[in-house]
N, C-alpha and C positions, 0 to 999 in steps of 0.2 A: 488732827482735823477730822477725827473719826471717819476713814477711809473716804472724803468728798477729793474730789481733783483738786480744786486751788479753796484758798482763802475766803475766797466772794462765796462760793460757791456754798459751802459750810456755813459762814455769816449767814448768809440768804436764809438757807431751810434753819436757822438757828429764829431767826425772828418771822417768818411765814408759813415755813415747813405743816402748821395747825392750819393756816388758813387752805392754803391749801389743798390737803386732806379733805379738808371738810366739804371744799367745791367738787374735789374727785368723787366725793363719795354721793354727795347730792344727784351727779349727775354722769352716774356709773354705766348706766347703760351705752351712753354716749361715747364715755372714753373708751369701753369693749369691744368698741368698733373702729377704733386709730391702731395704726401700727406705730412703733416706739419714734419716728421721726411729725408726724402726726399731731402725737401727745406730749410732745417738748416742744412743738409749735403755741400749741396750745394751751401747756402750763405757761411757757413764757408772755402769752398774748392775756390771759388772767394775771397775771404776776405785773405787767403794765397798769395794767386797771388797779391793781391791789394796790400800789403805792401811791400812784397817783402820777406816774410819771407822764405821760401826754401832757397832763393842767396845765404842769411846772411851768413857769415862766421860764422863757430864752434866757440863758446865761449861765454864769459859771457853774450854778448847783446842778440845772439840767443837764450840763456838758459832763460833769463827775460822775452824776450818779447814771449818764447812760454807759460813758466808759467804763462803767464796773458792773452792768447790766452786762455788756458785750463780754467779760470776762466768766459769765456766770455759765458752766456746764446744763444747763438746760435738759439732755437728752440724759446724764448722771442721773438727774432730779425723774426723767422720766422712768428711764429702767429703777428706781427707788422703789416708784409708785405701782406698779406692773403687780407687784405679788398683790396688793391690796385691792385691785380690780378684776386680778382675777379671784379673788375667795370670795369677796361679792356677788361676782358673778354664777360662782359654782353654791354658794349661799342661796344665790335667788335659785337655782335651777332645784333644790332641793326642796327648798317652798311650795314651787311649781305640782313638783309630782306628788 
C-alpha cells in the first residue's frame, strides 16, 4: 500500500491525491499557516467538496462512502503534503529577495 496506514487511505490519494495537490499548491500561502492537525482538517473538508459527498442523497451509498471517509487517515495525507508546502514556501521566499 506504498507506506499509507490502511487501504482507504491509499485508495483515496490513488484517485485524488492530483486534486488535491493542486488545491495545496493554489492556495499555499494559506496552508503555511495551519499546523499538521489544521491541514487534515482541511484536506479532509476539500476532499468532502471534492466528491461530492454532502449532495449525496441519504441512504445507503452516503452511509458507505461516509464510513470509509471516517477510515481515511487524513493527518497521513497531511504530513504527505507538509514537504510540498514548505519548498513552496522556501521557493516564494527566494523569489522574494
Amino acid at each position: 500500500m506504498n507506506n499509507w496506514s490502511n487501504q482507504e487511505t491509499w485508495n483515496f490519494m490513488l484517485w485524488h491525491g492530483d486534486n488535491i495537490e493542486a488545491h495545496i499548491e493554489e492556495y499555499v500561502d494559506h496552508f503555511a499557516t495551519l499546523d499538521e492537525d489544521e491541514l487534515a482538517d482541511d484536506i479532509e473538508e476539500f476532499s468532502y467538496k471534492l466528491v461530492g459527498l454532502n449532495s449525496t442523497p441519504i441512504g445507503f451509498v452516503r452511509d458507505a462512502a461516509a464510513v470509509t471517509f471516517h477510515s481515511i487517515n487524513f493527518r497521513q495525507i497531511a504530513r504527505h503534503y507538509q514537504p510540498i508546502i514548505d519548498t513552496a514556501m522556501t521557493n516564494a521566499e527566494i523569489e522574494i529577495r
